[in-house]
VEXKE-595140 format. One record per atom (N, C-alpha, C): x, y, z. Coordinates in steps of 0.02 Angstrom, whole numbers, padded with zeros to 5 digits, always signed. Example, Ala and Ser with C-alpha at 12.3 -4.5 7.8 and 13.67 -1.06 7.14 Angstrom:
2
+00660-00284+00390+00615-00225+00390+00660-00165+00390+00642-00112+00354+00684-00053+00357+00645+00002+00394
% end
This chain:
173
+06802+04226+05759+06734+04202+05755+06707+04194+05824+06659+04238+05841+06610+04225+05917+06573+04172+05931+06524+04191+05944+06462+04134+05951+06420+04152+05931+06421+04148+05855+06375+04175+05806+06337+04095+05811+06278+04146+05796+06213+04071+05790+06167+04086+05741+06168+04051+05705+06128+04031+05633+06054+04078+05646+06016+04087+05639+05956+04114+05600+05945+04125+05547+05896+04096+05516+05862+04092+05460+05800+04059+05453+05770+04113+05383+05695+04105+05372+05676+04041+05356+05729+03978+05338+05727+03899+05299+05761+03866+05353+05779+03905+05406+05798+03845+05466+05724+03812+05510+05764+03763+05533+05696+03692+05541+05729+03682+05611+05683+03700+05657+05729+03687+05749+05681+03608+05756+05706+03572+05763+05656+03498+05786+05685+03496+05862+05717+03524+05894+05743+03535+05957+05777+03567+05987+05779+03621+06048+05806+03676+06077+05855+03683+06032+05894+03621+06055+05979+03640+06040+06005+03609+05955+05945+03588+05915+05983+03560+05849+05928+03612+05803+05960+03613+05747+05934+03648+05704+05954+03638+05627+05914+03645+05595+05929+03628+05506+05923+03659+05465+05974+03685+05429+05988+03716+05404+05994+03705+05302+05958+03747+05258+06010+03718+05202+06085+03719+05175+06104+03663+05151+06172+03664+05150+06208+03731+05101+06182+03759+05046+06201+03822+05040+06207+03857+05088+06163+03883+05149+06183+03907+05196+06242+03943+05234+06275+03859+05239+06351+03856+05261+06397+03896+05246+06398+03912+05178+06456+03933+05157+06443+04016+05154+06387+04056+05149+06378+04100+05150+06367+04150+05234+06367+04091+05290+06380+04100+05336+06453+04105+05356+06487+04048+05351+06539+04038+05374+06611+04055+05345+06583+04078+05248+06642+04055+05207+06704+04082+05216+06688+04154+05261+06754+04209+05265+06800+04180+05323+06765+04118+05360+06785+04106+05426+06854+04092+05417+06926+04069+05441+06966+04051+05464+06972+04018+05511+06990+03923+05485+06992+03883+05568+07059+03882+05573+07073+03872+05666+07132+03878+05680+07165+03797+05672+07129+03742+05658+07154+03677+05642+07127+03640+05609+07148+03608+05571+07098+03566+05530+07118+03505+05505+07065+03441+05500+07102+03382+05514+07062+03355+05444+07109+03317+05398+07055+03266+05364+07023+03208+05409+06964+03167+05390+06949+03124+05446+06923+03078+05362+06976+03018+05349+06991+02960+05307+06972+02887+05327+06987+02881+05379+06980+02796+05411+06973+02819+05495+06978+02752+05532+06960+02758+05607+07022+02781+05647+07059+02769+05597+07127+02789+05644+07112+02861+05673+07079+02898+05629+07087+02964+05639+07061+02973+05679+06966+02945+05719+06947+02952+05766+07002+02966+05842+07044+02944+05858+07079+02928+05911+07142+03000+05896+07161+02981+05828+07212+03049+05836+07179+03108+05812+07131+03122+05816+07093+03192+05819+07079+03213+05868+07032+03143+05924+07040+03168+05985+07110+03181+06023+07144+03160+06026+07204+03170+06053+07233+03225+06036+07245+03256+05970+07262+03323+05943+07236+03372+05949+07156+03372+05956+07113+03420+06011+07114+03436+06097+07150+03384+06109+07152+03395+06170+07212+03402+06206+07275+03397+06164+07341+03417+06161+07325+03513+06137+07291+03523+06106+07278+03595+06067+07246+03626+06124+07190+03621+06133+07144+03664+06198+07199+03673+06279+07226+03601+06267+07285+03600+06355+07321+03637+06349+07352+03669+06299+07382+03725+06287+07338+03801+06265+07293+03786+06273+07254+03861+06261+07195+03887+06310+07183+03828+06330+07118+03853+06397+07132+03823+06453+07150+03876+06508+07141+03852+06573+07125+03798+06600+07043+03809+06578+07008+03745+06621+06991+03697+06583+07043+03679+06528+07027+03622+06479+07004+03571+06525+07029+03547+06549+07023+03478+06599+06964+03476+06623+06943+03542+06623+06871+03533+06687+06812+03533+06604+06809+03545+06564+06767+03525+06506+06798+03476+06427+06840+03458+06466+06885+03403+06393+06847+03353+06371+06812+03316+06420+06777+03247+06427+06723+03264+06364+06665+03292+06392+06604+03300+06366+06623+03336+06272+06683+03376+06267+06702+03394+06210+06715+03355+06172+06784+03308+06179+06793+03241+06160+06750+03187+06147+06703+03187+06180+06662+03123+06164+06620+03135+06134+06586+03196+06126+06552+03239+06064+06569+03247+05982+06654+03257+05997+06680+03253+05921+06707+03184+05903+06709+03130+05950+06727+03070+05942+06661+03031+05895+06610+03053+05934+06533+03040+05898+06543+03055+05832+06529+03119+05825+06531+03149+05750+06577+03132+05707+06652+03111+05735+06698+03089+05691+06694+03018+05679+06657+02973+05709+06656+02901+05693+06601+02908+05648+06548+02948+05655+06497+02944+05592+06520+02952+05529+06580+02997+05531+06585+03007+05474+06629+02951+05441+06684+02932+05477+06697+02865+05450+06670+02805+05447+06624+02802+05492+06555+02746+05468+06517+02751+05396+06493+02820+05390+06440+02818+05347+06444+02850+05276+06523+02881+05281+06545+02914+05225+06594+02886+05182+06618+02908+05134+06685+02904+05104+06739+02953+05143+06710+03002+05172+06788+03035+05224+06726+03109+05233+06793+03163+05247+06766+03242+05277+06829+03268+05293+06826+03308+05347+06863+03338+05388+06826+03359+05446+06881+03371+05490+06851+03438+05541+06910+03507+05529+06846+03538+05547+06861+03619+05582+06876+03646+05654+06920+03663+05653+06922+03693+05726+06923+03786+05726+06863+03817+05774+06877+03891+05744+06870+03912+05845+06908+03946+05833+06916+03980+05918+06890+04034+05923+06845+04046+05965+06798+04123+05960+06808+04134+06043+06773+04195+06047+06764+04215+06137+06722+04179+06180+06678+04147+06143+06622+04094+06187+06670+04043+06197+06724+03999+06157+06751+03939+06191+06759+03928+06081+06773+03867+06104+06777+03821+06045+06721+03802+06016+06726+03778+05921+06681+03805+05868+06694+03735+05840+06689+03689+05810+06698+03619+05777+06651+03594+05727+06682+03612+05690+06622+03605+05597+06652+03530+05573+06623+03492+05573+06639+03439+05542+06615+03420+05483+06616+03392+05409+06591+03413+05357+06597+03347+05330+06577+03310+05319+06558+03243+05260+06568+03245+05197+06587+03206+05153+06568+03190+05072+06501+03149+05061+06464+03127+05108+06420+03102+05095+06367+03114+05066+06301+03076+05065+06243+03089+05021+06191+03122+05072+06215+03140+05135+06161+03199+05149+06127+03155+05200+06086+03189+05264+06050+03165+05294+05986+03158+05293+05947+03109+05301+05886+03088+05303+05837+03116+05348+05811+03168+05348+05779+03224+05378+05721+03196+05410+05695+03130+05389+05638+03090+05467+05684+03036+05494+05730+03023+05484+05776+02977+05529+05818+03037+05570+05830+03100+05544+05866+03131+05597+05797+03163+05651+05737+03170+05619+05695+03177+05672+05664+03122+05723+05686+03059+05698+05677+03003+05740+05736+03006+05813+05791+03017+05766+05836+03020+05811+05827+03080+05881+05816+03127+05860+05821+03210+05923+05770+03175+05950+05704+03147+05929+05667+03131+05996+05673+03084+06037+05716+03047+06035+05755+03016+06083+05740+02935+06071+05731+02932+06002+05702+02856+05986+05783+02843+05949+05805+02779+05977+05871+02760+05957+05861+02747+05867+05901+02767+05839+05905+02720+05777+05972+02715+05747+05994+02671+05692+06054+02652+05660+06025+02597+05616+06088+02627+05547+06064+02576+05487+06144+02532+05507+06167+02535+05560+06238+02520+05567+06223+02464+05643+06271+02429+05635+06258+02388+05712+06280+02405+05764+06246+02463+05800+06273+02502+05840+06222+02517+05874+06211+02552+05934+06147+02562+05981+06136+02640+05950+06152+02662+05934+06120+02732+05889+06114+02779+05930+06156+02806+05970+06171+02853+06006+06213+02905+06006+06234+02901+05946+06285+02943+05933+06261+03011+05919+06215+03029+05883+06195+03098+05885+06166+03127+05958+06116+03082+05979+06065+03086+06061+06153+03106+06104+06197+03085+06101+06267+03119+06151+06280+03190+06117+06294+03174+06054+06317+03270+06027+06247+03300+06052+06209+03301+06053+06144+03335+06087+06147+03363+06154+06165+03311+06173+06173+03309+06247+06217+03354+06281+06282+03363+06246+06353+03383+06285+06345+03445+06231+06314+03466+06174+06342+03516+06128+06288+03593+06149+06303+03644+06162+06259+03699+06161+06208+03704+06130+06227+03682+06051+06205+03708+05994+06206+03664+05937+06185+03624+05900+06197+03559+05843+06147+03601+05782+06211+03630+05723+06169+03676+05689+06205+03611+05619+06141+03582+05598+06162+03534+05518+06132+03562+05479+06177+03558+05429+06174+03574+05342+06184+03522+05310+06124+03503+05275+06137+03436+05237+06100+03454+05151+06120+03407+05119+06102+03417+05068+06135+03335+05033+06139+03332+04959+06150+03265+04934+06229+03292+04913+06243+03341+04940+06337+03364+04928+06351+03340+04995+06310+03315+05049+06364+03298+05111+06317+03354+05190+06339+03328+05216+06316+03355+05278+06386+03397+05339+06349+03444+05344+06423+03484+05407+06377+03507+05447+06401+03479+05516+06378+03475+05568+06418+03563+05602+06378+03601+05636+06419+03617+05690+06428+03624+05744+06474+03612+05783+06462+03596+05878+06492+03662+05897+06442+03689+05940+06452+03741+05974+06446+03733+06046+06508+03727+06100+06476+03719+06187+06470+03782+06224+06451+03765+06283+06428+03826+06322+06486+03806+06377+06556+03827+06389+06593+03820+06440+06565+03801+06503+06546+03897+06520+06517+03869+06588+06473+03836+06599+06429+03819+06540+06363+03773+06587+06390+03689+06597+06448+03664+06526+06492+03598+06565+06534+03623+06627+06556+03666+06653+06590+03674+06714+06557+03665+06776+06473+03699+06769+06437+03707+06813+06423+03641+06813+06392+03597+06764+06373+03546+06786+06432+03489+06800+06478+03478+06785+06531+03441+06810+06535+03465+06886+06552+03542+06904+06553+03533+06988+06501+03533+07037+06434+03492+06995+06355+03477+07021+06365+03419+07034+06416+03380+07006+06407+03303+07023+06454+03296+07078
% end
């Protein structure tokens, strides 16, 4: 799997890098895909050993893991605490293409709220949770590409990065 990027006539861009998709979509995009790891994500524990198992996985497969681990990690750390915040569970996906790493994360939940997620991309904090509501505004931030499929079957996120442009900007600072 490359760095295939969504287009479609029912996708909804509310910002460069996020885009919305319907959740049929997904599967007719992606269904033939093959991920190379895949994690259930049940309780919080998992937050911590997902990151850690992602980043035990990439240290053995990319060079310059180290020089883009951070901004990856704290991207799927986001997405994976939402889902144990706001769901009954999910999983993630892990799919390895020639652009870098692919991370579909997928919910059982009841779907996202399509003017609270547009509250959110414009940079107005929100949370129905006691939390400063930043968790998507970071996957935004650090992810290439934030392509959601939601529907009342659940929402799957997918994070797509741009290697070099976290490399470039890590050796800017």
């Amino acid at each position: 799997m490359g760095s295939e990027h969504c287009q479609s006539e029912n996708a909804f861009r509310p910002h460069n890098r996020v885009s919305v998709h319907p959740y049929e979509e997904y599967h007719s995009k992606y269904g033939s895909c093959r991920p190379v790891r895949e994690f259930e994500i049940a309780g919080k524990g998992d937050i911590s050993l997902i990151r850690r198992e992602v980043d035990r996985f990439f240290a053995d497969r990319l060079a310059f893991w180290s020089e883009v681990r951070l901004p990856i990690l704290i991207t799927l750390s986001e997405a994976v605490t939402n889902v144990v915040k706001f769901t009954p569970g999910g999983k993630l996906m892990i799919f390895a293409g020639e652009a870098g790493p692919c991370f579909h994360i997928i919910d059982h939940g009841g779907g996202l709220d399509l003017d609270v997620l547009l509250c959110i991309i414009s940079g107005k904090r929100f949370s129905t949770y006691s939390s400063l509501g930043m968790g998507f505004p970071i996957m935004v931030r650090f992810a290439e590409e934030v392509t959601v499929y939601t529907s009342e079957q659940g929402t799957i996120l997918v994070l797509q990065f741009d290697l070099d442009r976290i490399v470039k900007e890590n050796s800017a600072v």
